[in-house]
HTML snippet that shows the backbone in 3Dmol.js (N, CA, C, O; Angstrom):
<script src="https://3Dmol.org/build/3Dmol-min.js"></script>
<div id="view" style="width:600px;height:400px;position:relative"></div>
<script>
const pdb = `
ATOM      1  N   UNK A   1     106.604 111.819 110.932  1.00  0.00           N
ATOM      2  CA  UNK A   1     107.796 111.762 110.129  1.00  0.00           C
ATOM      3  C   UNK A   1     108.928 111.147 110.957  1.00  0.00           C
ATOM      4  O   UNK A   1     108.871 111.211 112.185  1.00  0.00           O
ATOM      5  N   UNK A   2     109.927 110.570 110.352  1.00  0.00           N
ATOM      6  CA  UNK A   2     110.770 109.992 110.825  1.00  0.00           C
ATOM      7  C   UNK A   2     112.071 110.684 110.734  1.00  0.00           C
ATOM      8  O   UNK A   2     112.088 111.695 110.031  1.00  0.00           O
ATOM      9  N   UNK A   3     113.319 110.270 111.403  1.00  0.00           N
ATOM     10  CA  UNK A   3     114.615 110.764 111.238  1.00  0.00           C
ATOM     11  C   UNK A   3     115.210 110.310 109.979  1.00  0.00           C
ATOM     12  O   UNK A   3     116.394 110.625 109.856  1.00  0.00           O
ATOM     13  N   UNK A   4     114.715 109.682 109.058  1.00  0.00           N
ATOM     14  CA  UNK A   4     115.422 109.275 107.972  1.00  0.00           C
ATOM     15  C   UNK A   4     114.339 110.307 106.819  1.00  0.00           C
ATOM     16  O   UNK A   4     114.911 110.518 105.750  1.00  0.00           O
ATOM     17  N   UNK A   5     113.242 110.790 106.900  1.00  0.00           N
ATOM     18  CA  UNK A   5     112.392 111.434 106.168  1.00  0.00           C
ATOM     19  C   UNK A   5     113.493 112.640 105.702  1.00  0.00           C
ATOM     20  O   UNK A   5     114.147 113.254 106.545  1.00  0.00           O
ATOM     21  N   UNK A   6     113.620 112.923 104.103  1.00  0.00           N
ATOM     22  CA  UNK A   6     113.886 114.305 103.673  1.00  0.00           C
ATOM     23  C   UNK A   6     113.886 115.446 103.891  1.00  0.00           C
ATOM     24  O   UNK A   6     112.708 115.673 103.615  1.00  0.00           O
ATOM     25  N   UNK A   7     114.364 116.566 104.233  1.00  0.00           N
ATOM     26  CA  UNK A   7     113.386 118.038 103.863  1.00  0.00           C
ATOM     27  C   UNK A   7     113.832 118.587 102.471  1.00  0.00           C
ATOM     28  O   UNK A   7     114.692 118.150 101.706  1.00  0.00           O
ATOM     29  N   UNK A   8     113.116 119.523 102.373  1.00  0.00           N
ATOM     30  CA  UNK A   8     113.296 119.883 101.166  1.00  0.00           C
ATOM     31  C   UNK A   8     112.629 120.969 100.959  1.00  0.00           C
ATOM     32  O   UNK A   8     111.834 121.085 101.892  1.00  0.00           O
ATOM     33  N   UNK A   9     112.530 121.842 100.220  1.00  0.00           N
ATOM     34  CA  UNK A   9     111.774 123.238 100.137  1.00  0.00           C
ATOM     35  C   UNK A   9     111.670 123.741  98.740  1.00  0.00           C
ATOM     36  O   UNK A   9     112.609 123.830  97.949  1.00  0.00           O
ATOM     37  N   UNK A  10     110.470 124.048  98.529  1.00  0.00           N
ATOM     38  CA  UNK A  10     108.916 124.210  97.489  1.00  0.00           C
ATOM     39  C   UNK A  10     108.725 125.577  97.567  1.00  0.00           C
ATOM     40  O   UNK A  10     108.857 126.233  98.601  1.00  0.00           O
ATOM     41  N   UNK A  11     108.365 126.084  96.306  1.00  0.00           N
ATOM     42  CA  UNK A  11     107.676 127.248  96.149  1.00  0.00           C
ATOM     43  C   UNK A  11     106.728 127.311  95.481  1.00  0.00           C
ATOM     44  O   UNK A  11     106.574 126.890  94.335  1.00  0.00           O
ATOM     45  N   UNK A  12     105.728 128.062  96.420  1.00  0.00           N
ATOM     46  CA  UNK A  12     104.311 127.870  95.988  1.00  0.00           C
ATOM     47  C   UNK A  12     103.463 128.959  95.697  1.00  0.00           C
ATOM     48  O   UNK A  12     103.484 129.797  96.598  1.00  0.00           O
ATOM     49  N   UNK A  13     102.690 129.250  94.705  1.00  0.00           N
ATOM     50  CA  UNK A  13     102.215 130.474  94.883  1.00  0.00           C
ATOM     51  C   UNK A  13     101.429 130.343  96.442  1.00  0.00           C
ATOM     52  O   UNK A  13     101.293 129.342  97.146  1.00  0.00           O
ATOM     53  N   UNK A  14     100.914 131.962  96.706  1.00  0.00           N
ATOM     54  CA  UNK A  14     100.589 132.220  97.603  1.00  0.00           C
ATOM     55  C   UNK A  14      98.857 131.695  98.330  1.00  0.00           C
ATOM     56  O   UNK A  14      98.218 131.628  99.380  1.00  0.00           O
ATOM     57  N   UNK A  15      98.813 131.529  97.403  1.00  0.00           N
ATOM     58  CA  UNK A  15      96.972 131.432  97.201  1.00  0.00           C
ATOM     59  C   UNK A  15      97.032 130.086  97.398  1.00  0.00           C
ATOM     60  O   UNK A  15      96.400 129.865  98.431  1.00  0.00           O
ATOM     61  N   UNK A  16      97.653 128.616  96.746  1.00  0.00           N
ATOM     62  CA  UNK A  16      97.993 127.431  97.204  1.00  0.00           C
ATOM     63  C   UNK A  16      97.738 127.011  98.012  1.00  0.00           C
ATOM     64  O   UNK A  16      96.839 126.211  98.267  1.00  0.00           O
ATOM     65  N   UNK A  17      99.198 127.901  99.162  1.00  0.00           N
ATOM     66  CA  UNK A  17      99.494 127.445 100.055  1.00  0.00           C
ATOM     67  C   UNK A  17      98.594 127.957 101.327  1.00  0.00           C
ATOM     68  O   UNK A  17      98.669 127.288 102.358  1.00  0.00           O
ATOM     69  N   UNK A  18      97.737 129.126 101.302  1.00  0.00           N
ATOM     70  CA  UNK A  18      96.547 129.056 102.013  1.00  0.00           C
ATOM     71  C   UNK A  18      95.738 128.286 101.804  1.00  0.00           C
ATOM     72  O   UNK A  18      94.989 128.112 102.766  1.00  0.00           O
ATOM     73  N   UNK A  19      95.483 127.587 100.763  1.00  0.00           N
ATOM     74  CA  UNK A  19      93.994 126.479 100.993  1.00  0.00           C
ATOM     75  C   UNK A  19      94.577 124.804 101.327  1.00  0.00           C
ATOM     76  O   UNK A  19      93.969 123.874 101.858  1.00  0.00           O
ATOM     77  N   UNK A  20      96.144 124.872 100.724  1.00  0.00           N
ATOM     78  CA  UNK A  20      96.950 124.026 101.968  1.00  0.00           C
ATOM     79  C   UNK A  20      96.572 123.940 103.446  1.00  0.00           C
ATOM     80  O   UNK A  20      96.032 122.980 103.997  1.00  0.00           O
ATOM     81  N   UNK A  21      97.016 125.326 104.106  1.00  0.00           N
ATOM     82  CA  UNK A  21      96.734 125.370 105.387  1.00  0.00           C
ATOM     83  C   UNK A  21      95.608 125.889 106.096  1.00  0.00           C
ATOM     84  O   UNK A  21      95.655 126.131 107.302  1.00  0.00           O
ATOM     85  N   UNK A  22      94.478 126.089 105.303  1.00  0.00           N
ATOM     86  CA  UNK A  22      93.037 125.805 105.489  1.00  0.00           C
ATOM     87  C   UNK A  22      92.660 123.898 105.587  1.00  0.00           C
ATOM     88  O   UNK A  22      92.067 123.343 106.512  1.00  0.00           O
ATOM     89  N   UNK A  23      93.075 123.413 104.665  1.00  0.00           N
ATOM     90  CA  UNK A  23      92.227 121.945 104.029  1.00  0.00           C
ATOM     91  C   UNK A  23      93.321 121.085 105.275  1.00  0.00           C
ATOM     92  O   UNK A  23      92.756 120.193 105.907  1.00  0.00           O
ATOM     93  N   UNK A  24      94.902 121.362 105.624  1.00  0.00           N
ATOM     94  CA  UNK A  24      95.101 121.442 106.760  1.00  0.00           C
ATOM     95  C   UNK A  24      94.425 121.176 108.240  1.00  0.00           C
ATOM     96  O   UNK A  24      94.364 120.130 108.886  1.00  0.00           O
ATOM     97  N   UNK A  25      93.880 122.664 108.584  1.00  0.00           N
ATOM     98  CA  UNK A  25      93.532 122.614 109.639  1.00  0.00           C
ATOM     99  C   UNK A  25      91.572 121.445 109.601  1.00  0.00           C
ATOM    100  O   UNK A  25      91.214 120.516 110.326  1.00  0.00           O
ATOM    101  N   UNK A  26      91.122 121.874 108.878  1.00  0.00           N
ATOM    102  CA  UNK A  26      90.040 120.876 108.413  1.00  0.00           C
ATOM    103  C   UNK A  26      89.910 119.771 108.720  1.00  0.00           C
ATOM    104  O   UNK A  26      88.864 119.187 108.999  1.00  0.00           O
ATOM    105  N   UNK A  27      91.637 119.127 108.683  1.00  0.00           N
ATOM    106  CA  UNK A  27      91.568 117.668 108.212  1.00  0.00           C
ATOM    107  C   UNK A  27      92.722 117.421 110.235  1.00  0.00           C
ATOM    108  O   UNK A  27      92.975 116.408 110.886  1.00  0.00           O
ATOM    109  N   UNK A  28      92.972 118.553 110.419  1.00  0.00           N
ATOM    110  CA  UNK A  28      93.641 118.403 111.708  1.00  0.00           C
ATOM    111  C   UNK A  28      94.881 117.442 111.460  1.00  0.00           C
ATOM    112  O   UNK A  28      95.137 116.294 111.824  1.00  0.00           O
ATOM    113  N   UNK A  29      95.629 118.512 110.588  1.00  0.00           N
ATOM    114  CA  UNK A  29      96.983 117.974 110.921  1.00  0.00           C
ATOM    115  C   UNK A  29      97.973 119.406 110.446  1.00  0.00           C
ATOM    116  O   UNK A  29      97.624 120.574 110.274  1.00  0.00           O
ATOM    117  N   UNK A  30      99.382 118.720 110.322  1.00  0.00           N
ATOM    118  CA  UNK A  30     100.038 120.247 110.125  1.00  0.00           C
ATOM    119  C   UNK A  30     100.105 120.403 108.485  1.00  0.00           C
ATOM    120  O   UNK A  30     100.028 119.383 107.800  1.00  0.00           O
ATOM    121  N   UNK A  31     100.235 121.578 107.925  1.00  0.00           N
ATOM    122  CA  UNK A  31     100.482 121.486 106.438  1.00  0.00           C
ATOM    123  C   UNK A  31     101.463 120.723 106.121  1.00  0.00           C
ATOM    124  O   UNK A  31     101.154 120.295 105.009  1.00  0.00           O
ATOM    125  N   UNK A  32     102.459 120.287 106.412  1.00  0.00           N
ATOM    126  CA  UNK A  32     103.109 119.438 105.957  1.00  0.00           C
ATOM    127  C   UNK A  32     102.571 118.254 106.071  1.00  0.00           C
ATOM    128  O   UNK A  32     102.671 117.673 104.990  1.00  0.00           O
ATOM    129  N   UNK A  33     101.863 117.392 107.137  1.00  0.00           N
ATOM    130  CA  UNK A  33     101.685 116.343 106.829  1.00  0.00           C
ATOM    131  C   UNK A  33      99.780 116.343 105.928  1.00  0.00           C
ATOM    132  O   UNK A  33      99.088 115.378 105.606  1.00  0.00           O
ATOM    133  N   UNK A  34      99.584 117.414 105.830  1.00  0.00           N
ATOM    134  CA  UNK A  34      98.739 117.845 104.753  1.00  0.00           C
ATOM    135  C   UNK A  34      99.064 117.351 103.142  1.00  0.00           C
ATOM    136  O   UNK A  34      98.399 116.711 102.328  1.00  0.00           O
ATOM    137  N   UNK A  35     100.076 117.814 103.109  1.00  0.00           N
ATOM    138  CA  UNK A  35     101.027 118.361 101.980  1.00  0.00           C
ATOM    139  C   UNK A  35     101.604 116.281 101.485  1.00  0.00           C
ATOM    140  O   UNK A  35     101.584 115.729 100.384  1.00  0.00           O
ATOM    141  N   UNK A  36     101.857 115.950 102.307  1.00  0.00           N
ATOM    142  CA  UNK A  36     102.510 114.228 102.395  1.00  0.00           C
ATOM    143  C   UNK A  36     101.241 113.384 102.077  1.00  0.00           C
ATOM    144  O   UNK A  36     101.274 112.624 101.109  1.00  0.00           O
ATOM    145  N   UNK A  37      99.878 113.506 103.017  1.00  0.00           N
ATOM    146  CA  UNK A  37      98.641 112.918 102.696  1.00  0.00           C
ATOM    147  C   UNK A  37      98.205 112.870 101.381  1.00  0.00           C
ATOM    148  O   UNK A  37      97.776 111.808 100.931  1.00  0.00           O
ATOM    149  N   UNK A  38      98.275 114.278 100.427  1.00  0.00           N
ATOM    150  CA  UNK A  38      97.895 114.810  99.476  1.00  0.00           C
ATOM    151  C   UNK A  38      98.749 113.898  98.356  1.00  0.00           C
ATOM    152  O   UNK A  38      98.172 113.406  97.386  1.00  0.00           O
ATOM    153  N   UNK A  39      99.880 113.763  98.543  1.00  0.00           N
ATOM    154  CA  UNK A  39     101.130 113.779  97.481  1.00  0.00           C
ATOM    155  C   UNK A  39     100.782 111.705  97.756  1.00  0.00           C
ATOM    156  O   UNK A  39     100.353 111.045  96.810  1.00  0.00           O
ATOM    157  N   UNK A  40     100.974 111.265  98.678  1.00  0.00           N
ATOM    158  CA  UNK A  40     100.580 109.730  98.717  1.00  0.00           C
ATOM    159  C   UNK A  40      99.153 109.555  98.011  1.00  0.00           C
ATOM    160  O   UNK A  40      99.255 108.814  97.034  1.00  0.00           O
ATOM    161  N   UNK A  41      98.103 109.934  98.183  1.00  0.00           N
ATOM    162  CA  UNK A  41      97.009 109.953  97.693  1.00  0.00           C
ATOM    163  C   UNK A  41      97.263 109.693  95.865  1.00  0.00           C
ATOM    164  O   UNK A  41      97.097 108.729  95.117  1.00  0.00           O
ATOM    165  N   UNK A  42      97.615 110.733  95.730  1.00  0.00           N
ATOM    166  CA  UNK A  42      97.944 111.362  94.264  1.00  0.00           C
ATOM    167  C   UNK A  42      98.428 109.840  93.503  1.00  0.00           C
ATOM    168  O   UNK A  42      97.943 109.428  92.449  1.00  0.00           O
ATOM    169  N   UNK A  43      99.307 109.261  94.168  1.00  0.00           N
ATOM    170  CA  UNK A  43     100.380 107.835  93.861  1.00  0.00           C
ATOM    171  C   UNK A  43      99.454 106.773  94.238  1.00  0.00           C
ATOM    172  O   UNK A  43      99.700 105.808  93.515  1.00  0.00           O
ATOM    173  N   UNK A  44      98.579 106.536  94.976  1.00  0.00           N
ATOM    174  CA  UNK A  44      98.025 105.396  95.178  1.00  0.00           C
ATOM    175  C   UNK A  44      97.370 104.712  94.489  1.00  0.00           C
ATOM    176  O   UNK A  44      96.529 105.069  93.663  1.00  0.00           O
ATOM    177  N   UNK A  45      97.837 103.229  94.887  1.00  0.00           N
ATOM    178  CA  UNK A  45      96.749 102.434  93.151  1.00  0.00           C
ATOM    179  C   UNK A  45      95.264 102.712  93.574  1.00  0.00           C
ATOM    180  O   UNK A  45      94.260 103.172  93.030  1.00  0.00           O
ATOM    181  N   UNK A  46      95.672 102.108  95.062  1.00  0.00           N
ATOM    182  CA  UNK A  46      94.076 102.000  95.400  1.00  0.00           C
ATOM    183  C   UNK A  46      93.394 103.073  95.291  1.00  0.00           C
ATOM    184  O   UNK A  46      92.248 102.622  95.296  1.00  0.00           O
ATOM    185  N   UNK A  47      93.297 104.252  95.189  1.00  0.00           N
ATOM    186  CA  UNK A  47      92.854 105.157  95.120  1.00  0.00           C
ATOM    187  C   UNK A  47      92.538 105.487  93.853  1.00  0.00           C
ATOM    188  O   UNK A  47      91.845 106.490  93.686  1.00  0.00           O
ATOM    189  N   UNK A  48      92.878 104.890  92.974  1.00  0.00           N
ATOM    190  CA  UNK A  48      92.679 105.091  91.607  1.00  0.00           C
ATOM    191  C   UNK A  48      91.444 104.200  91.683  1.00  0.00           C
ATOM    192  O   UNK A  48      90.405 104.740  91.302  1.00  0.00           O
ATOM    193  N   UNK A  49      91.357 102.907  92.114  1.00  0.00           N
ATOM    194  CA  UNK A  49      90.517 101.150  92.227  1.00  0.00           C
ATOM    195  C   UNK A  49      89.273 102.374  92.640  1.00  0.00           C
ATOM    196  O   UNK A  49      88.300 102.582  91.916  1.00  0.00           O
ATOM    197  N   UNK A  50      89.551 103.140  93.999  1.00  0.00           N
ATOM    198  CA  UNK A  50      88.238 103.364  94.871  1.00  0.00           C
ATOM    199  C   UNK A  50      87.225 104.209  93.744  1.00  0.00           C
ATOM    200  O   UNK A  50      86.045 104.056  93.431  1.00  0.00           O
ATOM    201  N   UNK A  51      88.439 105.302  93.243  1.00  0.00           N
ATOM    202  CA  UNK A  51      87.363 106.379  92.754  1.00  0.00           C
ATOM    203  C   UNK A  51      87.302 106.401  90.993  1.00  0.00           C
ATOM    204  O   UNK A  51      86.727 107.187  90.241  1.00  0.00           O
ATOM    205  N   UNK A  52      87.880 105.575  90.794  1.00  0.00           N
ATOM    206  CA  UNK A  52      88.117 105.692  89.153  1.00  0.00           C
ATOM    207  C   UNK A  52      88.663 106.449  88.938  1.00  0.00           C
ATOM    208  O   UNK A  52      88.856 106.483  87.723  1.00  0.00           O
ATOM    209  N   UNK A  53      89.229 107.406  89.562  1.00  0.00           N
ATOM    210  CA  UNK A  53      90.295 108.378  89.001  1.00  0.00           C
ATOM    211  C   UNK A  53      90.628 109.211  89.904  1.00  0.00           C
ATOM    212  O   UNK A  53      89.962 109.568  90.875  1.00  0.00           O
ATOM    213  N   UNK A  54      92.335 109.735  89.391  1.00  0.00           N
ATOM    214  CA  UNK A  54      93.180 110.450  90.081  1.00  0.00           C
ATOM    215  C   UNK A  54      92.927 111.620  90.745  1.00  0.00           C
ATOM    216  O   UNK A  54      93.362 111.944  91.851  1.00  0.00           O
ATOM    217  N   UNK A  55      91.754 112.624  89.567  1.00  0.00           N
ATOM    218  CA  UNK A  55      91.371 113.408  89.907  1.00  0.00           C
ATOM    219  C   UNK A  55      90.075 113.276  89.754  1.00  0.00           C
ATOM    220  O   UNK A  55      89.521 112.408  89.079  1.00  0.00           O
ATOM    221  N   UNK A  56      89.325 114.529  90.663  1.00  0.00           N
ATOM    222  CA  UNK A  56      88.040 114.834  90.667  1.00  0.00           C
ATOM    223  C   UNK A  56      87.385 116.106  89.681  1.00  0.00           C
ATOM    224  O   UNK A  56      87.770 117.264  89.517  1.00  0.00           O
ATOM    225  N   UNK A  57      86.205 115.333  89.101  1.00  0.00           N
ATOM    226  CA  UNK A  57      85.742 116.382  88.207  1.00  0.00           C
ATOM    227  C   UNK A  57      84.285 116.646  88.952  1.00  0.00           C
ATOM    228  O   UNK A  57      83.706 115.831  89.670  1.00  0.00           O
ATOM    229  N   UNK A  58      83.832 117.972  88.613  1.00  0.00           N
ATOM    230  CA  UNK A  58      82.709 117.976  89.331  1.00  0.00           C
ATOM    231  C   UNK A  58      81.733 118.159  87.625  1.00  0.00           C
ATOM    232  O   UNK A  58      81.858 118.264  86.405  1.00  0.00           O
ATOM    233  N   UNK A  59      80.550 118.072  89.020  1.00  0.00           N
ATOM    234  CA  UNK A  59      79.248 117.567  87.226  1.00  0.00           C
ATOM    235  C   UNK A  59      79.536 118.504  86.585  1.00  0.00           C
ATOM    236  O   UNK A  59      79.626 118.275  85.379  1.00  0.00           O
ATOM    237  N   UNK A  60      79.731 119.531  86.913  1.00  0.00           N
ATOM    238  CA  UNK A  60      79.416 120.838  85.290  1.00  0.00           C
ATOM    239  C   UNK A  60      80.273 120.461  84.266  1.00  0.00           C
ATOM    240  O   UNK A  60      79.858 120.349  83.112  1.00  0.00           O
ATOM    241  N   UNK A  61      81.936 120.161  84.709  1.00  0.00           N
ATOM    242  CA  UNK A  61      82.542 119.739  83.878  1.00  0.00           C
ATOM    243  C   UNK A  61      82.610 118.497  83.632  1.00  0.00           C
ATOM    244  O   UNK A  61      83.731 118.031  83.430  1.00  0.00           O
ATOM    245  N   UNK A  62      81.762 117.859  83.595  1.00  0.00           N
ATOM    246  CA  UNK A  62      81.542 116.479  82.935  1.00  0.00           C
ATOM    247  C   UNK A  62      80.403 116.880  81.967  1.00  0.00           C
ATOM    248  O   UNK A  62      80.400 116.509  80.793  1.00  0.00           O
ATOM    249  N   UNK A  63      79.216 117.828  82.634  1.00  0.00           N
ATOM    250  CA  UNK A  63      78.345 117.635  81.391  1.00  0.00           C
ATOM    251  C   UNK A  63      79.222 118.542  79.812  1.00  0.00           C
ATOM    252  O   UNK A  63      79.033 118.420  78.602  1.00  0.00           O
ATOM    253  N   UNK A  64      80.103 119.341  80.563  1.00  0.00           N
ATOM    254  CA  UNK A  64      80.832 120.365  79.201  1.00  0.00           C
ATOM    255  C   UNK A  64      81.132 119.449  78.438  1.00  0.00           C
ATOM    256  O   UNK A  64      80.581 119.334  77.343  1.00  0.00           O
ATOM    257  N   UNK A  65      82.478 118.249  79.058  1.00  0.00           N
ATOM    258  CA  UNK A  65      82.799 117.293  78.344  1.00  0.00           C
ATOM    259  C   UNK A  65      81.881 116.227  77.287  1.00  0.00           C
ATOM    260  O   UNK A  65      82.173 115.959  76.121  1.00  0.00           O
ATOM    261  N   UNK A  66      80.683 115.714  78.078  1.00  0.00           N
ATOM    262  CA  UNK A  66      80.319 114.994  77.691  1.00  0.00           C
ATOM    263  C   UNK A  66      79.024 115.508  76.116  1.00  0.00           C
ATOM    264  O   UNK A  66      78.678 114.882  75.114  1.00  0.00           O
ATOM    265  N   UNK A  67      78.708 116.760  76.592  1.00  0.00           N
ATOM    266  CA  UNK A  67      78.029 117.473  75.175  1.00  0.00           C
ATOM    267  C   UNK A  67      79.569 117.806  74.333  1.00  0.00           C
ATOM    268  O   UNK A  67      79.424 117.884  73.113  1.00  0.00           O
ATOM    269  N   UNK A  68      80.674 117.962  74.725  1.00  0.00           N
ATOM    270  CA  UNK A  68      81.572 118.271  73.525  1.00  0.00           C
ATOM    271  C   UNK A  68      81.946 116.823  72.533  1.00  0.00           C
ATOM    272  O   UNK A  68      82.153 116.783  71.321  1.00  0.00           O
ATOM    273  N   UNK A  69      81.942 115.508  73.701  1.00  0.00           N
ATOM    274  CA  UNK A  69      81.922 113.984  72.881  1.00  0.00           C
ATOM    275  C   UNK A  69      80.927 114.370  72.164  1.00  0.00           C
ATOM    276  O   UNK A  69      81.266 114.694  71.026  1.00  0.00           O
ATOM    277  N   UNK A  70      80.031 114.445  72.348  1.00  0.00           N
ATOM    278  CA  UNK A  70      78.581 114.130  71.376  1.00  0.00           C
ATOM    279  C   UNK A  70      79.052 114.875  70.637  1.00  0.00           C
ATOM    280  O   UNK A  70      79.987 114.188  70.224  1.00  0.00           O
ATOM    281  N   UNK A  71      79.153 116.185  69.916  1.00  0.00           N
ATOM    282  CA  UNK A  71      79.452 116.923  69.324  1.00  0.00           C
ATOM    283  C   UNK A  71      80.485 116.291  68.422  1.00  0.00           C
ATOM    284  O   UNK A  71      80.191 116.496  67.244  1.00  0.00           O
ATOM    285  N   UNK A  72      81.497 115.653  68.560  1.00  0.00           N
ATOM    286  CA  UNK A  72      82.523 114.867  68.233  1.00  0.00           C
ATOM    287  C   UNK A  72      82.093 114.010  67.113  1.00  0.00           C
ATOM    288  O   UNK A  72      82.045 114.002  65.883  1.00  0.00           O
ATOM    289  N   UNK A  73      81.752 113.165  68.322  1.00  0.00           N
ATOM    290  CA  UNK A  73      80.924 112.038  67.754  1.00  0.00           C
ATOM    291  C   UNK A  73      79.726 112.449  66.439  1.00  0.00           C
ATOM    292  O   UNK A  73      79.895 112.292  65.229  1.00  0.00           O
ATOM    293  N   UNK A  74      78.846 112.855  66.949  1.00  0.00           N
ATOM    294  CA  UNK A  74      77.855 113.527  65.476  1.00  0.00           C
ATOM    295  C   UNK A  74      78.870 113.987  64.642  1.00  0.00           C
ATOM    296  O   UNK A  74      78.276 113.603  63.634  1.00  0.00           O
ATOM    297  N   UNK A  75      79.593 114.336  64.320  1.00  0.00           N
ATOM    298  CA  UNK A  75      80.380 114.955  63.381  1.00  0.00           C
ATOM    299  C   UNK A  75      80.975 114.007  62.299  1.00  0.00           C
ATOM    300  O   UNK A  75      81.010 114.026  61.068  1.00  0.00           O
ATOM    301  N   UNK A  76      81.390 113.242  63.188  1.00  0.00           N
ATOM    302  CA  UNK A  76      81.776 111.602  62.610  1.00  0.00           C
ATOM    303  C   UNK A  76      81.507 110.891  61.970  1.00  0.00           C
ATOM    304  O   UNK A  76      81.980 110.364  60.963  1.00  0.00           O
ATOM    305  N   UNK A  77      80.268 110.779  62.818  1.00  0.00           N
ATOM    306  CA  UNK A  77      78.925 110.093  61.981  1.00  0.00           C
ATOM    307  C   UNK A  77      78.148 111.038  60.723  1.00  0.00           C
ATOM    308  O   UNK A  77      77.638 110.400  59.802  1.00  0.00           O
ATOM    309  N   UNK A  78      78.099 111.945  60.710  1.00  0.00           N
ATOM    310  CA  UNK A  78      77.733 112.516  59.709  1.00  0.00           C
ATOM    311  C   UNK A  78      78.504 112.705  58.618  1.00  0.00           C
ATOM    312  O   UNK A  78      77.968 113.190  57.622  1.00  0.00           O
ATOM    313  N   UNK A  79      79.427 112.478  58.600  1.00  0.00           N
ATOM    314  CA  UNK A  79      81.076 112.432  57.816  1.00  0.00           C
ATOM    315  C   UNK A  79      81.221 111.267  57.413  1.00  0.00           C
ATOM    316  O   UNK A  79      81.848 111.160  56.359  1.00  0.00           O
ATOM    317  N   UNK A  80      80.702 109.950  58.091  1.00  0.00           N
ATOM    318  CA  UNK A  80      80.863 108.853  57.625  1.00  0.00           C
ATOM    319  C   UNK A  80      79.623 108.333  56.423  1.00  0.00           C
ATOM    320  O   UNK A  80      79.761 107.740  55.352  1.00  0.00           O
ATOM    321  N   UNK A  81      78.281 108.891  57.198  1.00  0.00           N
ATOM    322  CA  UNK A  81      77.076 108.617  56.371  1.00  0.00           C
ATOM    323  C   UNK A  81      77.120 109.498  54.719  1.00  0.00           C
ATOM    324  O   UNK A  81      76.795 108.973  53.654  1.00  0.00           O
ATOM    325  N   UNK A  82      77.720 111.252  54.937  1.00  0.00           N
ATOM    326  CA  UNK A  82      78.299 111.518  53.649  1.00  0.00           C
ATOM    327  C   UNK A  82      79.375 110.753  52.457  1.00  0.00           C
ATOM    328  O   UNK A  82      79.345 110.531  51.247  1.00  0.00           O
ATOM    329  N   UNK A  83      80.144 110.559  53.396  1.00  0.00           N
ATOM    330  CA  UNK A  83      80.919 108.832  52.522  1.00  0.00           C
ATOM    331  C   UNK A  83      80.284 108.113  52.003  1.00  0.00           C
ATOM    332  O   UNK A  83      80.424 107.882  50.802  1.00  0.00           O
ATOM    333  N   UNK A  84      79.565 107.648  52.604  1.00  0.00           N
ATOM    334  CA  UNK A  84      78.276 106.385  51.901  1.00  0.00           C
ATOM    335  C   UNK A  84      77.867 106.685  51.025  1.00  0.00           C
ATOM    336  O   UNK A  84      77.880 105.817  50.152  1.00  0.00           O
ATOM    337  N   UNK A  85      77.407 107.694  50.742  1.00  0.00           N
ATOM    338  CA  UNK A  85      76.190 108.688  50.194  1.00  0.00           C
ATOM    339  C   UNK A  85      76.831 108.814  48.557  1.00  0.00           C
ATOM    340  O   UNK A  85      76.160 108.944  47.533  1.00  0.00           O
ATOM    341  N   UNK A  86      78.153 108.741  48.654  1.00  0.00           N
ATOM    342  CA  UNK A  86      79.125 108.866  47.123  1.00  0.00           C
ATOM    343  C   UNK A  86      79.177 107.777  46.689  1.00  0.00           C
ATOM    344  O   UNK A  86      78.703 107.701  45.555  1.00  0.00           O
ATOM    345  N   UNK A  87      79.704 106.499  47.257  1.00  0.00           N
ATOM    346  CA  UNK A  87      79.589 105.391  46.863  1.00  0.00           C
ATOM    347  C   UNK A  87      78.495 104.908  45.382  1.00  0.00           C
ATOM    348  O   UNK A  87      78.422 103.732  45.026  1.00  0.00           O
TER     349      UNK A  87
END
`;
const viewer = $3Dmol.createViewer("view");
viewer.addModel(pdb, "pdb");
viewer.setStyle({}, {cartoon: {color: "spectrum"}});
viewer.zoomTo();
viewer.render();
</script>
């Protein structure tokens, strides 16, 4: 950090800010520049380019998502083919 860098002060729940200064020490730096890594990340294009997205989903909740599209979807389609069906 530099002499022109901000401070400023955050309130966080408690539980947070321990896996802050766990993912912290992990990554070997101080929670704050934990906390700066995290928050640049968040803003970066490229980081959007690398991973396709901002955030991370893990598989379970992709397969939830992706059986609730289908679900969607069939619904649709069956709604549309009943349309026909009057014609």
């Amino acid at each position: 950090m530099t002499s022109e860098d901000i401070q400023t002060n955050l309130r966080l729940p408690a539980n947070l800010k321990a896996k802050l200064r766990r993912a912290a020490e992990a990554n070997k730096r101080s929670t704050n520049a934990e906390v700066v890594a995290r928050l640049e990340a968040s803003f970066s294009v490229s980081n959007v380019a690398e991973t396709g997205s901002t955030v991370a989903i893990d598989e379970h909740t992709l397969d939830l998502f992706a059986e609730k599209v289908g679900d969607v979807v069939g619904m649709v389609l069956d709604e549309r083919e009943r349309k026909r069906g009057r014609r």
